[in-house]
C-alpha positions in Angstrom: 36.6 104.6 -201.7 35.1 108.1 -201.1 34.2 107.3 -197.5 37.5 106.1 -197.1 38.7 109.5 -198.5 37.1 111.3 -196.4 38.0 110.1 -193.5 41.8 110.7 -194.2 41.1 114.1 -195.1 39.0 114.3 -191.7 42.1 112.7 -190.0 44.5 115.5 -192.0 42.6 118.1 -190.4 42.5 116.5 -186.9 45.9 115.9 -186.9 47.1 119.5 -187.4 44.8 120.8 -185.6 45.4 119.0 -182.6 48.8 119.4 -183.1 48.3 123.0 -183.6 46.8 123.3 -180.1 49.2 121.3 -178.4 52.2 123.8 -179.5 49.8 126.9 -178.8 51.4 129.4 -176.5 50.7 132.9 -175.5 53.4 134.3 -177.7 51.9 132.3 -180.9 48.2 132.2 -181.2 48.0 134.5 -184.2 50.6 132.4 -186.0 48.9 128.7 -184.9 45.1 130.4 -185.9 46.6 131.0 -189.3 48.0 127.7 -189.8 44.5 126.0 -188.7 43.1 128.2 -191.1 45.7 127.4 -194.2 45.1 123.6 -193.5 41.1 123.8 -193.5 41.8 125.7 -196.9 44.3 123.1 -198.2 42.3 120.3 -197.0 39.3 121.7 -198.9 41.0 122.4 -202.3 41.8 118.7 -202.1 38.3 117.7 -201.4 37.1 120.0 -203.7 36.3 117.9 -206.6 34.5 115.3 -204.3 32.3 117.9 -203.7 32.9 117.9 -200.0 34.1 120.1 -197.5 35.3 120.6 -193.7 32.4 123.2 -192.8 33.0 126.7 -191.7 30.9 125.6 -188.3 33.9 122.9 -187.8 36.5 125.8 -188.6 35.3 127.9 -185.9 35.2 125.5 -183.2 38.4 124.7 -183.9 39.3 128.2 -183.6 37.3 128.4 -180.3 39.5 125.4 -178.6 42.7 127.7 -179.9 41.1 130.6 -178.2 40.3 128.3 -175.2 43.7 126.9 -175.3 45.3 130.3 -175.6 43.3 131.9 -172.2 44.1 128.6 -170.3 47.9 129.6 -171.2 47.4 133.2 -170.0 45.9 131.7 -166.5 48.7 129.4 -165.9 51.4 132.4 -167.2 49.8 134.4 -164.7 49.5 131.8 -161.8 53.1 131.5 -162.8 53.7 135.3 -162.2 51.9 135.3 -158.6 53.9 132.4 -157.6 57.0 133.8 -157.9 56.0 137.0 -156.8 54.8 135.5 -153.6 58.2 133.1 -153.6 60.4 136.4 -153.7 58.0 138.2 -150.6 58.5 134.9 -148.9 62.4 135.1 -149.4 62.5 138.5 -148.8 60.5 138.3 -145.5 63.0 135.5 -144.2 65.7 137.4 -144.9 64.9 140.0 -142.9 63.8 137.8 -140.4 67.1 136.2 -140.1 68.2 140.0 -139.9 66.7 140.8 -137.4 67.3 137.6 -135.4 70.8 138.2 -136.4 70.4 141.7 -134.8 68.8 140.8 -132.3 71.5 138.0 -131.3 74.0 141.0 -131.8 72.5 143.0 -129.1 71.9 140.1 -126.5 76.2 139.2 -127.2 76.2 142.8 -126.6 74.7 143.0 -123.4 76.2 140.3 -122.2 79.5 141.2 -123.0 78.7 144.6 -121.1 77.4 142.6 -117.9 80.4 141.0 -118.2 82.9 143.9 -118.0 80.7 145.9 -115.5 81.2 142.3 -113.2 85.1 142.5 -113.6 85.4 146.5 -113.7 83.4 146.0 -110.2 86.3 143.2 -108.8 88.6 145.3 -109.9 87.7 148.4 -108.1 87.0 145.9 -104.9 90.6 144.7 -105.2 91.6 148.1 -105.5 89.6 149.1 -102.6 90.9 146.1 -101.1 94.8 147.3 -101.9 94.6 151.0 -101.0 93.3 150.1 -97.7 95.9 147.3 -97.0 98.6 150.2 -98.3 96.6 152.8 -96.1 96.8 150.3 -93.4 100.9 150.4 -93.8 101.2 153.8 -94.0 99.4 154.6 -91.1 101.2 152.1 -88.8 104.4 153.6 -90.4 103.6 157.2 -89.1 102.1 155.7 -85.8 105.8 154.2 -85.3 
């Protein structure tokens, strides 16, 4: 009966602890530490007239998984952190790049359209070339006559 007693109030503590590290989070360690610790108390006020205990030891490497628990939480905040850091220089950098593609496209329509007026501006003084000597042509025969 008392072996069967303790194993429920090993199981208790178990329990809530295990549950305790599973809703562990950077923001709540303090909070979760305390509630490990009010349970080990509770649990041992129950057991008390049994004359058995959860030991201190067993306390504090509880303690140490919260601590573990709570650093492994920082890490993956953190890794968070650098991965969205590197996310933003990655959009960041794209963007420009599409900028200066964008730019670059720009200047090469640019150009283009440049070449393109400098082609007809040149058939047009050709024509014109073309017409003032043809008119130059007429006039001259007209005072030859």
């Amino acid at each position: 009966m008392i072996k069967n007693y303790l194993k429920v109030i090993q199981n208790a503590f178990e329990t809530a602890c295990r549950s305790s590290i599973n809703k562990a989070k950077t923001g709540n360690i303090n909070k979760i530490k305390q509630g490990v610790v009010n349970d080990f108390e509770r649990l041992n006020n129950l057991s008390k007239e049994l004359e058995c205990q959860i030991s201190n030891e067993y306390l504090t490497l509880k303690l140490r998984l919260l601590d573990v628990k709570y650093e492994m939480e920082l890490k993956k905040q953190e890794e968070k952190e650098r991965s969205r850091m590197l996310n933003d220089k990655i959009r960041k950098e794209k963007k420009e790049r599409d900028n200066l593609e964008k730019e670059k496209q720009k200047e090469e329509e640019a150009a283009n359209q440049e070449k393109e007026y400098r082609e007809e501006l040149e058939k047009i003084k050709i024509e014109m070339g073309k017409a003032i000597g043809s008119k130059m042509k007429e006039l001259q025969e007209k005072t030859k006559v």
